[in-house]
C-alpha positions in Angstrom: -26.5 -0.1 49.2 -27.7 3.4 49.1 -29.6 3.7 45.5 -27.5 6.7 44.1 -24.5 4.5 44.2 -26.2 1.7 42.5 -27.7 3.9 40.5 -23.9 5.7 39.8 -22.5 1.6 39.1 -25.2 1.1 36.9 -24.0 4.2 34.6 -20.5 3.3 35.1 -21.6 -0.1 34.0 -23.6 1.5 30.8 -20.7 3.4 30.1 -18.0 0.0 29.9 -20.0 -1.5 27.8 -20.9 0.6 25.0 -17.0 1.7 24.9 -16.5 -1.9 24.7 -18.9 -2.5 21.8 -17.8 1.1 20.0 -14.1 -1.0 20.5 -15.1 -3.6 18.7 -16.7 -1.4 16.0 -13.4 0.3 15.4 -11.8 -3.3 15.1 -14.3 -4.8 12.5 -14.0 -1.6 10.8 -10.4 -1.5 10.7 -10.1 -5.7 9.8 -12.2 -3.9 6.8 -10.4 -0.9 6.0 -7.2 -3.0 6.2 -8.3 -5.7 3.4 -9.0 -2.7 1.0 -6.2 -1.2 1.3 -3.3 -4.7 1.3 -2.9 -4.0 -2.6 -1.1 -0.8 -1.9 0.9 -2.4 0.9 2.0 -4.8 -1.0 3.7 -2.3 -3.7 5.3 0.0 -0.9 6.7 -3.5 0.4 8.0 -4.1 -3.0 9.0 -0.6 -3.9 11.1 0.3 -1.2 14.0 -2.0 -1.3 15.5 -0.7 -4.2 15.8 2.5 -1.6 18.8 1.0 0.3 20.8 -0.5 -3.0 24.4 0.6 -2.9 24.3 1.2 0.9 26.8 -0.6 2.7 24.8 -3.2 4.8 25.7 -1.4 8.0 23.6 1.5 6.8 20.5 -0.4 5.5 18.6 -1.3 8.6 19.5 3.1 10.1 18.0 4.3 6.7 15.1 1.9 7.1 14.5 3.5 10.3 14.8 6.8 9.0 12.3 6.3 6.2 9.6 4.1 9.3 10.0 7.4 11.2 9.0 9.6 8.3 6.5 7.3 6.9 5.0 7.5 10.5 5.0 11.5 10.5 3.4 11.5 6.9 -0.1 8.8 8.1 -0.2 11.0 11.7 1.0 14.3 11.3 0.3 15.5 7.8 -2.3 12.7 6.4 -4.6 12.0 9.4 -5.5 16.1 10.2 -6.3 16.3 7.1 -8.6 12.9 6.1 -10.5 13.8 9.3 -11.1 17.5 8.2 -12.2 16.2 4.4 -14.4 13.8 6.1 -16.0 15.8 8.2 -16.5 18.9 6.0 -16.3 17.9 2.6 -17.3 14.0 2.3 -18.1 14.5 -1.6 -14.5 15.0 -2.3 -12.8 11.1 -1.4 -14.5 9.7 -4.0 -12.5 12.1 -6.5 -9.6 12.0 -5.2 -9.9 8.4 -4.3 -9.8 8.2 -7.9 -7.0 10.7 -8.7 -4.8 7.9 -6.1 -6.1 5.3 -8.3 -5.3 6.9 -11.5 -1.7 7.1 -10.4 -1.3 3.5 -9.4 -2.3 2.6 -12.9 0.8 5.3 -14.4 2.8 4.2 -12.5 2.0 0.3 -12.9 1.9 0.7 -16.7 5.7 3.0 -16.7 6.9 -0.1 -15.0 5.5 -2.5 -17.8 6.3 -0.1 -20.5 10.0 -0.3 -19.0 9.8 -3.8 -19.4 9.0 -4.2 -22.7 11.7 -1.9 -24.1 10.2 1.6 -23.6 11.7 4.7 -22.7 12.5 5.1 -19.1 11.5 8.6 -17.0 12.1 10.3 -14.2 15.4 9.9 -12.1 17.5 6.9 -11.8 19.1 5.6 -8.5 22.9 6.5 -8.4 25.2 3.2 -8.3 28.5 4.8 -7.1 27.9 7.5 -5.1 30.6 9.7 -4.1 29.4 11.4 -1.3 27.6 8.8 0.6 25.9 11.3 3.2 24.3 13.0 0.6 23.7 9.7 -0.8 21.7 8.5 1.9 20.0 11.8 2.8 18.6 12.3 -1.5 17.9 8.0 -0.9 15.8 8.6 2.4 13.6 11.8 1.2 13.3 10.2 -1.7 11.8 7.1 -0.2 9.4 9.5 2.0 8.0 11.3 -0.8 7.2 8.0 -1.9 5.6 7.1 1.0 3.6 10.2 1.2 2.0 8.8 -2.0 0.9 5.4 -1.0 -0.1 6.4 2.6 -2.0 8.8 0.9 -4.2 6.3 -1.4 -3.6 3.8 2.3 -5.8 6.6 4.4 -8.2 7.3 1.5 -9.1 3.9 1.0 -9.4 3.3 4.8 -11.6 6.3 5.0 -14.0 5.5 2.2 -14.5 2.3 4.2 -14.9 3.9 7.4 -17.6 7.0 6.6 -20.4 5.8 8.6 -18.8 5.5 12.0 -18.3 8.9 14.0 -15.3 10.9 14.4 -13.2 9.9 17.0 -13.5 6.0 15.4 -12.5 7.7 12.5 -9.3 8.8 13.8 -8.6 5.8 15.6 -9.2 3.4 13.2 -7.0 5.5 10.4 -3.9 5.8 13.6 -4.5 2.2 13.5 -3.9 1.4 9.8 -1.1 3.9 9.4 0.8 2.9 12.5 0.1 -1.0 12.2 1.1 -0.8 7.7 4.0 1.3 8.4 5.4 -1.4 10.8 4.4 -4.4 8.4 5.5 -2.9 5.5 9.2 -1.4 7.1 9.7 -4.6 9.1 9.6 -6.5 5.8 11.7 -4.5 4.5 13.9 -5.4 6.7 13.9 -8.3 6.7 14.1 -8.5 2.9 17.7 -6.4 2.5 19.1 -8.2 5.4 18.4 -11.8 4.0 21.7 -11.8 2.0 23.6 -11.4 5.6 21.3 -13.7 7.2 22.5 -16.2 4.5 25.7 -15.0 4.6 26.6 -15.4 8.1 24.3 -19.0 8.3 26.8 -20.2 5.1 29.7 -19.9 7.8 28.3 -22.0 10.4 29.8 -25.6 10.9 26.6 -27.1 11.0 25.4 -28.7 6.8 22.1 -27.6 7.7 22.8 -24.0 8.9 25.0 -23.9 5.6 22.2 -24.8 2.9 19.9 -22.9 4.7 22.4 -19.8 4.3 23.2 -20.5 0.3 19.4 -21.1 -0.4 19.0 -17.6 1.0 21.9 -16.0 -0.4 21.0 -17.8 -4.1 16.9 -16.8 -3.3 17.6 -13.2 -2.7 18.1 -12.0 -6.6 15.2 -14.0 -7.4 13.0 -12.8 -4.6 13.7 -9.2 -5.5 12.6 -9.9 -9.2 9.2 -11.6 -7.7 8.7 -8.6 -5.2 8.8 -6.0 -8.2 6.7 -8.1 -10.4 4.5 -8.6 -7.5 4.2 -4.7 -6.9 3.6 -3.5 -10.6 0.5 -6.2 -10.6 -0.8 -4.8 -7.3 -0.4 -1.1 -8.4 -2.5 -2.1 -11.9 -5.0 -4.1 -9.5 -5.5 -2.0 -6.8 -5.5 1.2 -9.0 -7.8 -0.2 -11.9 -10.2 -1.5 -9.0 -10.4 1.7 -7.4 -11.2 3.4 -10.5 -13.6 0.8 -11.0 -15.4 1.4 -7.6 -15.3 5.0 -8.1 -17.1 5.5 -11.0 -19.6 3.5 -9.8 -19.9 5.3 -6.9 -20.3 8.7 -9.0 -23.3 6.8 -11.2 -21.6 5.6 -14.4 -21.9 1.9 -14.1 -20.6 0.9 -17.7 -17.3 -0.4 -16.7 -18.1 -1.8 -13.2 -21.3 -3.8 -14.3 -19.3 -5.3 -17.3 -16.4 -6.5 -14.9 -19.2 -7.4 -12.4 -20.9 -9.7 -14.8 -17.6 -11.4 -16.0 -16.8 -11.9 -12.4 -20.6 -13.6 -11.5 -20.4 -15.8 -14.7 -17.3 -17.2 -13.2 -18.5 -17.9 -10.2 -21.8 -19.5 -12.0 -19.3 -22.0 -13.8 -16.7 -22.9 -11.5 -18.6 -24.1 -8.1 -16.4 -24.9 -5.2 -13.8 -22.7 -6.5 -16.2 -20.0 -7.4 -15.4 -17.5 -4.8 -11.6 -17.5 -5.8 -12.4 -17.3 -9.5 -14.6 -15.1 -9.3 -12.3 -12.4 -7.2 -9.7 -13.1 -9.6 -11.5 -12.4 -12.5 -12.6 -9.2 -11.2 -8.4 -8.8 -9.9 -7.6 -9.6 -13.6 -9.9 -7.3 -15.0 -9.2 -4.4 -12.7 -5.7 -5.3 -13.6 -6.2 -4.7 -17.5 -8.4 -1.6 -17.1 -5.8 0.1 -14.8 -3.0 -1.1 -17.8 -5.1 0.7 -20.2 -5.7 3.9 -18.3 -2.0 4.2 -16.7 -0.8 4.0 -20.7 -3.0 6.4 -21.9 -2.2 8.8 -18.9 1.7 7.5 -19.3 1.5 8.5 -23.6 -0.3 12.0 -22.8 1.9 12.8 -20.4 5.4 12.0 -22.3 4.3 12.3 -26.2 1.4 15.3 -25.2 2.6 17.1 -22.7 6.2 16.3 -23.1 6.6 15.6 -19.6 9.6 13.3 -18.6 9.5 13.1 -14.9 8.3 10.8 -12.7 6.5 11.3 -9.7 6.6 8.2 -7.5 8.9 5.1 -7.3 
C-alpha cells in the first residue's frame, strides 16, 4: 500500500479516536452537569401541573406540548447563545448570577412555606372558572413558559459552572444535551402525572378486578400525589437554592457558611459508618435547606413589608 495512504488512514484513524474520547468527555461531563442540576428538575416537575388545572382533559396533554415546545425554544434559542457568549467572554460573571438563580429558589421556596403556615399569599392566582377558555389556555401556557425561562435558566447555569474547563463546542453540546434531554423528562412526567386520573379512570371500567383496583388506586393516589409533588418541589427549591448559595460564596472566598455546613456534614459521616455517605449528603441537603429558608424569608419580608412589592415572579 502506497505510504501516503497509510499515512492518510493513520490520520483518519487519529482523528476517530480522539472524537471518540472528546465524546465520551461530553458524556461524563454531562452525567455531571445533570446530577447538579436534578434539584431544579424536580421543582419544574412539581410546579407545572398546576398549569393545566381547570382544563378539560382533552386539552391537557396539547397545552403540555405547547409549554415542551416553548420550554425547548427558551434552553436552545434564547439560553444557550447566550451561556456560550458569558462563558466565553465573561466567565467571572456565573458565579454571580449563579447565585442571583439561587437566591430566587430560596424566595420562592420560603413564599410557598410562608403560604403554608397562614401567610399572606402574592402574586396572581390561577383562575378556576374561566370564561373564555382560549384566552384561558393562551395566559395558562405563557405563564407556564415564563416559568420555564426561570428554571432553565438556573438548569444551564448550573450545567455550565460544571462544564468550564472543557472547550467550546463541548460546551454547547453538552448544555443542548441537558436542555433537550430535562425538557423531555420533566414534560413527559407531566404528562403522565395529569393523565393518571384517566388512566385510572378508564382501568376502573374494565371487567377484569385487577384492572379495576389498579384504576381506583390511581384515581384515589392522584390528590395525594399532587400534595407530595408540591411538598417535594418547595424542599428541592430551598435545597437546591440554599446549596447553590452555599457553593457560591465559597467560590467568591467567604468560607464562613460553607465550612460550617461542611464540618456538620464530615462529623456525620465520622459517626454513622456504613451509612455515612447518605448522612452525610443529607446533612449538608438539610442544612442547605434551612439556609436557603432563611434567606428566601428575609428576601420574601424586604420585598413585601420594605419595598411593598406584592408580585410574584415565578410559579
Amino acid at each position: 500500500m502506497p505510504s501516503g495512504l497509510v499515512a492518510l488512514l493513520d490520520d483518519i484513524s487519529l482523528i476517530a479516536r480522539t472524537a471518540a474520547s472528546s465524546m465520551d468527555d461530553v458524556g461524563v461531563a454531562a452525567s455531571r452537569a445533570g446530577s447538579k442540576a436534578a434539584g431544579v428538575v424536580i421543582d419544574d416537575a412539581a410546579v407545572t401541573p398546576s398549569y393545566v388545572t381547570g382544563i378539560t382533559p382533552d386539552r391537557e396533554l396539547p397545552i403540555i406540548w405547547k409549554i415542551t415546545k416553548g420550554s425547548l425554544r427558551n434552553k436552545l434559542l434564547i439560553l444557550l447563545p447566550a451561556a456560550l457568549l458569558l462563558s466565553e467572554f465573561l466567565p467571572v460573571a456565573i458565579t454571580p448570577i449563579l447565585m442571583l438563580g439561587g437566591l430566587f429558589l430560596c424566595y420562592e421556596g420560603a413564599e410557598k412555606v410562608i403560604e403554608k403556615l397562614g401567610g399572606a399569599k402574592h402574586g396572581e392566582t390561577l383562575e378556576d372558572d374561566p370564561s373564555d377558555m382560549a384566552e384561558f389556555e393562551k395566559k395558562r401556557t405563557s405563564g407556564a413558559i415564563r416559568t420555564d425561562l426561570i428554571l432553565s435558566a438556573e438548569i444551564m447555569a448550573i450545567t455550565l459552572n460544571e462544564i468550564a474547563d472543557v472547550s467550546l463546542w463541548q460546551r454547547a453540546v453538552i448544555l443542548a444535551i441537558i436542555g433537550v434531554a430535562f425538557t423531555f423528562v420533566v414534560y413527559g412526567a407531566v404528562g403522565l402525572i395529569v393523565k393518571m386520573d384517566d388512566i385510572g379512570l378508564h382501568l376502573a371500567k374494565k371487567s377484569s378486578q385487577f384492572a379495576q383496583k389498579v384504576g381506583r388506586f390511581l384515581l384515589a393516589a392522584m390528590p395525594k400525589l399532587l400534595v407530595f409533588l408540591s411538598f417535594i418541589g418547595t424542599i428541592a427549591m430551598l435545597w437546591v437554592g440554599g446549596g447553590i448559595v452555599l457553593h457560591g460564596t465559597h467560590d467568591l472566598g467567604f468560607d464562613l457558611f460553607y465550612d460550617l455546613v461542611h464540618g456538620m456534614e464530615h462529623h456525620v459521616e465520622m459517626a454513622t459508618g456504613g451509612l455515612s455517605g447518605v448522612l452525610g449528603w443529607l446533612t449538608f441537603a438539610a442544612a442547605s435547606a434551612v439556609l436557603g429558608l432563611i434567606l428566601g424569608a428575609i428576601i420574601a419580608f424586604v420585598l413585601h413589608n420594605v419595598l411593598k412589592l406584592n408580585g410574584k415572579g415565578g410559579h
